[in-house]
C-alpha positions as CSV (number, residue, x, y, z in Angstrom):
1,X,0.0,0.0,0.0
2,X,1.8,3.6,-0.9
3,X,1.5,6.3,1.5
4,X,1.0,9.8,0.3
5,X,3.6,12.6,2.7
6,X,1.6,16.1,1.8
7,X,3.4,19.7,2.9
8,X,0.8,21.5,5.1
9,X,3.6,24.2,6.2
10,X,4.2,27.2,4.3
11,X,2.4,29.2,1.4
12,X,3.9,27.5,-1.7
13,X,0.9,26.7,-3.9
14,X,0.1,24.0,-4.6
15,X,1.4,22.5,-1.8
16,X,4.2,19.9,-2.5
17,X,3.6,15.9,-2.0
18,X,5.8,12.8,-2.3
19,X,4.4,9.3,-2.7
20,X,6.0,6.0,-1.2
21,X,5.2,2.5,-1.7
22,X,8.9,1.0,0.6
23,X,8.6,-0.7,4.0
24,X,10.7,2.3,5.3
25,X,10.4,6.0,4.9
26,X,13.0,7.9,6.6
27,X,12.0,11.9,7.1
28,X,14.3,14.4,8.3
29,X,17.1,16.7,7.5
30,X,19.8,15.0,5.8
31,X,20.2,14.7,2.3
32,X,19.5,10.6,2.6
33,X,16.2,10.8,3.8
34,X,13.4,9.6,1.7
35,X,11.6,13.0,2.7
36,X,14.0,16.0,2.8
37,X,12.8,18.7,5.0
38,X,15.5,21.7,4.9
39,X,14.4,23.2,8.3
40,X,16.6,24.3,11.3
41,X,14.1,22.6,13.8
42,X,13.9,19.3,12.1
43,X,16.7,16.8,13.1
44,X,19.0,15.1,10.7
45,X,16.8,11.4,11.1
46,X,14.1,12.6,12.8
47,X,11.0,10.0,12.4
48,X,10.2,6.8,10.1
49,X,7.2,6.0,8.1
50,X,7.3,1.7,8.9
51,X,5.1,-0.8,7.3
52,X,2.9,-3.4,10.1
53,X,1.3,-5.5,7.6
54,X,-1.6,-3.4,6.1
55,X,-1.2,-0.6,8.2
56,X,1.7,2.2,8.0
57,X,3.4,3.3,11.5
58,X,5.1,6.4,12.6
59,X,8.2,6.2,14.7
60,X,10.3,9.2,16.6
61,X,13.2,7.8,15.8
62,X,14.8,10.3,18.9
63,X,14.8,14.2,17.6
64,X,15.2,17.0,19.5
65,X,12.1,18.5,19.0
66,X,9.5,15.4,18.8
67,X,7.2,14.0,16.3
68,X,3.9,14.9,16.7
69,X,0.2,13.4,15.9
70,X,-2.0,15.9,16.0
71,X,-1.6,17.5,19.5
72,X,0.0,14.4,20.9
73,X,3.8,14.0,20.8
74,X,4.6,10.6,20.4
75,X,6.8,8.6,22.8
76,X,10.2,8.1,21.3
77,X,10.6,4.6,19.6
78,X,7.1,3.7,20.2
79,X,4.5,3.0,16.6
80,X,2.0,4.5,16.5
81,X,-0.6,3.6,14.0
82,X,-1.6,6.1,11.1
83,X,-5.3,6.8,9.8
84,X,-6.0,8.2,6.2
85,X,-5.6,12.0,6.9
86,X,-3.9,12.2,9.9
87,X,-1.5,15.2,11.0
88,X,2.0,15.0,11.6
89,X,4.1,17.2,13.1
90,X,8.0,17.5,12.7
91,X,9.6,20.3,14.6
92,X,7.9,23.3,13.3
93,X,7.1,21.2,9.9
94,X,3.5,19.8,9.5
95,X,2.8,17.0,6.8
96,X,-0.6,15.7,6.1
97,X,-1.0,11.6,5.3
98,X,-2.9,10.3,2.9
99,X,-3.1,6.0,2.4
100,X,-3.1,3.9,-0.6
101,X,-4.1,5.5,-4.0
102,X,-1.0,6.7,-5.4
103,X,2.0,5.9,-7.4
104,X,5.8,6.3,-6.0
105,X,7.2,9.3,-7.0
106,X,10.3,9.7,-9.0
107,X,13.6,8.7,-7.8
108,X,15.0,12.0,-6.3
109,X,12.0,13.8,-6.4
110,X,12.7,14.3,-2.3
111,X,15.9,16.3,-3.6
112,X,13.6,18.3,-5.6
113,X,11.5,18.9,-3.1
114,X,13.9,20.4,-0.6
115,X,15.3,22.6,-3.3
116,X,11.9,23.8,-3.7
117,X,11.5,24.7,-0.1
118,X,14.5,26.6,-0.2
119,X,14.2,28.2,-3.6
120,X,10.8,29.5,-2.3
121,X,12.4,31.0,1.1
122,X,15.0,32.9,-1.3
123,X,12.9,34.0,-3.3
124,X,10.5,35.9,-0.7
125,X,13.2,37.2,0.9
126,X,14.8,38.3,-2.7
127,X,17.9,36.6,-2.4
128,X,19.6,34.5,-5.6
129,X,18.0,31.2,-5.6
130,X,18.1,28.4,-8.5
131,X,20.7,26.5,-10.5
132,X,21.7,28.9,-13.3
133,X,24.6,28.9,-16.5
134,X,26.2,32.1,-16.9
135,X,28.3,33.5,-20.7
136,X,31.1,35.7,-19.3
137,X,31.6,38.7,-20.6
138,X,27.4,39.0,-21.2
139,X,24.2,39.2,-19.7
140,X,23.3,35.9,-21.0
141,X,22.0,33.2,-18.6
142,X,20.5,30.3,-18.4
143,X,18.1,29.1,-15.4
144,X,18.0,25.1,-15.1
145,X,14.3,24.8,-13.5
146,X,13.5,21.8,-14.8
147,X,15.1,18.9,-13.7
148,X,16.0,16.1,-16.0
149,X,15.1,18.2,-19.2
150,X,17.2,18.9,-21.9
151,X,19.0,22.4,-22.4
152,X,20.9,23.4,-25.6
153,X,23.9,25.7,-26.1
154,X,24.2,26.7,-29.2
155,X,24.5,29.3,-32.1
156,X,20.7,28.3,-33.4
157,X,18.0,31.0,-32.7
158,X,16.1,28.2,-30.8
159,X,19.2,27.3,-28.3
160,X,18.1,27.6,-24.3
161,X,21.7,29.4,-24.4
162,X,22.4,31.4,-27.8
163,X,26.2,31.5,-28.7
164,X,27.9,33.7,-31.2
165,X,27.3,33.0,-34.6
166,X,31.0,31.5,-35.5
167,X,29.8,28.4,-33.0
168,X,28.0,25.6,-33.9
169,X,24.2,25.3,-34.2
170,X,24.1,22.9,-31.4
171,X,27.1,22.5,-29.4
172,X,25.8,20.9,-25.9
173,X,23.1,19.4,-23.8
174,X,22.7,19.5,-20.3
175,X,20.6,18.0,-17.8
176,X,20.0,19.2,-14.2
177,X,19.6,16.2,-11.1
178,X,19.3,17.6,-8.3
179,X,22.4,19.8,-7.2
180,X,24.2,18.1,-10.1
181,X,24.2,19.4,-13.9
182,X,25.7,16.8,-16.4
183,X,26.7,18.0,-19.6
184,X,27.7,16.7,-23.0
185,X,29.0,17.4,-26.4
186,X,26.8,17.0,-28.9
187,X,29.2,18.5,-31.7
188,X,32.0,16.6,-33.1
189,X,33.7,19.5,-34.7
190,X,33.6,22.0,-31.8
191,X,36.3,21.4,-28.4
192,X,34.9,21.8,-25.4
193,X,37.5,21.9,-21.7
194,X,36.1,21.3,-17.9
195,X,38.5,23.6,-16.7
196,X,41.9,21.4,-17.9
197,X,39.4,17.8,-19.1
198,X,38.5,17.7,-22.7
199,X,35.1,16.7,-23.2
200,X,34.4,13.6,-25.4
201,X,31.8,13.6,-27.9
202,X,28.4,12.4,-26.3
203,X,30.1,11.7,-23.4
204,X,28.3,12.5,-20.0
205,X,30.0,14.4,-17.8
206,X,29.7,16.0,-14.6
207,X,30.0,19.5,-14.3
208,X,32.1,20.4,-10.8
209,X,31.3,23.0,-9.0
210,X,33.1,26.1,-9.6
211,X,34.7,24.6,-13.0
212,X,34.8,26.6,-15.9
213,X,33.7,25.2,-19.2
214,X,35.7,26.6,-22.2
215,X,33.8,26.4,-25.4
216,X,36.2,27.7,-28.4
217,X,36.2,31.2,-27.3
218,X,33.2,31.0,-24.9
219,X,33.6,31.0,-21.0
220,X,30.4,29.4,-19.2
221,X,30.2,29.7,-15.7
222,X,27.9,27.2,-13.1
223,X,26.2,28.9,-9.5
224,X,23.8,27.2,-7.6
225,X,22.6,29.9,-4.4
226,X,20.3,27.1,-3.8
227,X,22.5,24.1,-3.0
228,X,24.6,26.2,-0.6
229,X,22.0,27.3,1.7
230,X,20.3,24.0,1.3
231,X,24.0,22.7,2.5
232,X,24.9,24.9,5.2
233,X,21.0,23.5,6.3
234,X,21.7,20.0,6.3
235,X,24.9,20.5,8.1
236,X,23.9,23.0,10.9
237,X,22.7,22.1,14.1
238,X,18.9,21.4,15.0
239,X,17.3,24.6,16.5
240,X,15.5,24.1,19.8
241,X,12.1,24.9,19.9
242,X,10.6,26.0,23.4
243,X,8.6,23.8,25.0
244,X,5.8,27.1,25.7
245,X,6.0,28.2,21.8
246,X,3.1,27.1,20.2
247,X,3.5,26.0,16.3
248,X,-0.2,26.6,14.8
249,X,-2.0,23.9,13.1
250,X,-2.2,23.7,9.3
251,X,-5.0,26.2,8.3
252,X,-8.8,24.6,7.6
253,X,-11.7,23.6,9.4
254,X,-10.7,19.3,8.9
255,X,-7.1,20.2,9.8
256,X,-8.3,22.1,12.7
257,X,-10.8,19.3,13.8
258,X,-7.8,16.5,13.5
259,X,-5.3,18.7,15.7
260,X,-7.8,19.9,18.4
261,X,-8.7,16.2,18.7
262,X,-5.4,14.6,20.6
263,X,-4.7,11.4,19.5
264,X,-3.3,8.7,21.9
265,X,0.1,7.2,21.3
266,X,1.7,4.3,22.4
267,X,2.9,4.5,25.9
268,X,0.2,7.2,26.9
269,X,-1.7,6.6,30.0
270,X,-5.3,6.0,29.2
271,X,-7.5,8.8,30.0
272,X,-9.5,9.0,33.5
273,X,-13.2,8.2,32.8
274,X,-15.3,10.8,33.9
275,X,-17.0,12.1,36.9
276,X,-20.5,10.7,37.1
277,X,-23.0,13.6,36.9
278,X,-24.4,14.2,40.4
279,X,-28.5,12.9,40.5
280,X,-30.7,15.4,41.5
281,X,-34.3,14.7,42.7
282,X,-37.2,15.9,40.6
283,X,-40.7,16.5,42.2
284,X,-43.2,14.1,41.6
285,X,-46.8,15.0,39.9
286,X,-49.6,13.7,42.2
287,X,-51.7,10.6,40.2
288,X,-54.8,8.8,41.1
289,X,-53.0,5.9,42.6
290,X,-51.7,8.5,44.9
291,X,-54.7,9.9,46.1
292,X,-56.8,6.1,46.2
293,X,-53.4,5.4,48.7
294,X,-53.7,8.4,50.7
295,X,-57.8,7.8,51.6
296,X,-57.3,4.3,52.5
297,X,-54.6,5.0,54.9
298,X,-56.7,7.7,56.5
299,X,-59.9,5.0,56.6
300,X,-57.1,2.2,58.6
301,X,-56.1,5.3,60.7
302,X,-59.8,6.0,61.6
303,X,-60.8,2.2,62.4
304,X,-57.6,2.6,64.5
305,X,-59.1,5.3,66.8
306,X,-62.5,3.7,67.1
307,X,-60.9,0.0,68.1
308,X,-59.1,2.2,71.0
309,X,-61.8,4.1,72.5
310,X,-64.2,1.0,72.2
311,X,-61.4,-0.9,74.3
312,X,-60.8,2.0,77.3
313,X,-64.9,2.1,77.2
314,X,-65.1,-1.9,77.9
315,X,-62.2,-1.7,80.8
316,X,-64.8,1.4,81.9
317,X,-67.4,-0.9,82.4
């Protein structure tokens, strides 16, 4: 059965998913996880998504700030069972669940999805974000949004990068992955340098880091703003939230109605049944039984009287 993780933190629209179908889901921090979340308060492994048969589990696996369900922070290393829709919470991050339904999601979309998280953050607080090829010498550049599609260099009109006129029409192609751009040489005629390393026709090479590649006269530059702050993320240490700082529930009336509702985990004391409401006597309206009841007992307690005063006149005698 695949599990559906949904992003309910943050404004980016529409909000990001990743679909499972492993017996393990790790989520935190580090760039291994299965689900990346690039957030100070998150810890590197913070919680697993296990499979118990037909039923998907969540486990703390022992972060600093606690997993959450709902309102309810979960015991560390003890399952606890999820329910289609349910609310997690990891450090300040909240993730909807949704079971079954859904196909896996692309290897390294998770990658993706944290450069998206950060990309976003940059870009509301207008600083550079994205993976980008720069001509020195020009204004000419060349954002790599898309992963895994194919970007030309060339001379041609239609290039994603436009060269002079003396190169050829098509010269490379390269193809974003993540925080990795591979390039190759699609022209025989043209020579091509990573820094010092020729390129070899259709080869596939990776492009390092702060490597120039030297195409004839051409100088092409790589930065990636996003990778570094995604970096210096994954490596920092986990913020500590306060216990008394509330992190607000996922906006919505059904979000709202699963958080406000605590859910019990495993190794949670069952709640106190309550107080029995105190009985309080209510009046009774008088019936014909009741007055048929009342007249007899008054005709015993007459026959009473007359039996005595029938005796003390006898003893009289």
């Amino acid at each position: 059965m695949a599990v559906t993780l949904k992003l309910r933190s943050g404004d980016i629209s529409p909000l990001p998913e990743l679909s499972f179908d492993a017996p393990r889901v790790v989520i935190g921090r580090a760039p291994g996880c299965e689900l990346q979340l690039p957030d100070p308060s998150v810890s590197s492994r913070h919680a697993s998504l296990r499979q118990r048969g037909s039923d998907y589990v969540i486990v703390d696996e022992g972060s600093e700030n606690g997993t959450f369900a709902g309102a309810t922070r979960l015991t560390r290393q003890a399952p606890h069972v999820l329910a289609n829709g349910d609310l997690l919470r990891f450090g300040r991050v909240w993730v909807e669940v949704r079971l079954g339904g859904a196909a896996a999601s692309e290897p390294g979309a998770s990658r993706e999805l944290a450069r998206q998280l950060v990309e976003h953050a940059l870009e509301q607080e207008q600083q550079p974000w994205g993976m980008a090829v720069e001509l020195e010498g020009s204004d000419s550049r060349l954002p790599l949004v898309r992963p895994r599609h194919a970007y030309l260099i060339g001379s041609h009109a239609a290039a994603d990068l436009q060269l002079d006129e003396d190169q050829p029409a098509r010269c490379l192609e390269l193809r974003r992955q993540g925080d990795q751009l591979w390039v190759s040489l699609i022209d025989g005629q043209t020579e091509a340098f990573l820094d010092d390393r020729p390129l070899k026709l259709e080869e596939r090479c990776l492009w390092p880091r702060g490597a120039r590649l030297l195409l004839g006269e051409a100088s092409l530059v790589l930065s990636d703003p996003t990778a570094q702050v995604l970096e210096r993320v994954e490596k920092g240490p986990t913020e500590r939230l306060p216990e008394e700082v509330a992190v607000d529930p996922p906006a919505g009336k059904v979000a709202a109605a699963r958080y406000t509702k605590p859910i019990p985990s495993a190794g949670d004391e069952p709640p106190a049944a309550p107080a029995p409401e105190p009985v309080v006597a209510r009046p009774r309206s008088w019936t014909l039984f009741d007055a048929g009841v009342c007249a007899l007992a008054l005709c015993m307690l007459g026959l009473s009287l007359w039996a005595i005063r029938w005796v003390a006149a006898i003893g009289r005698a």
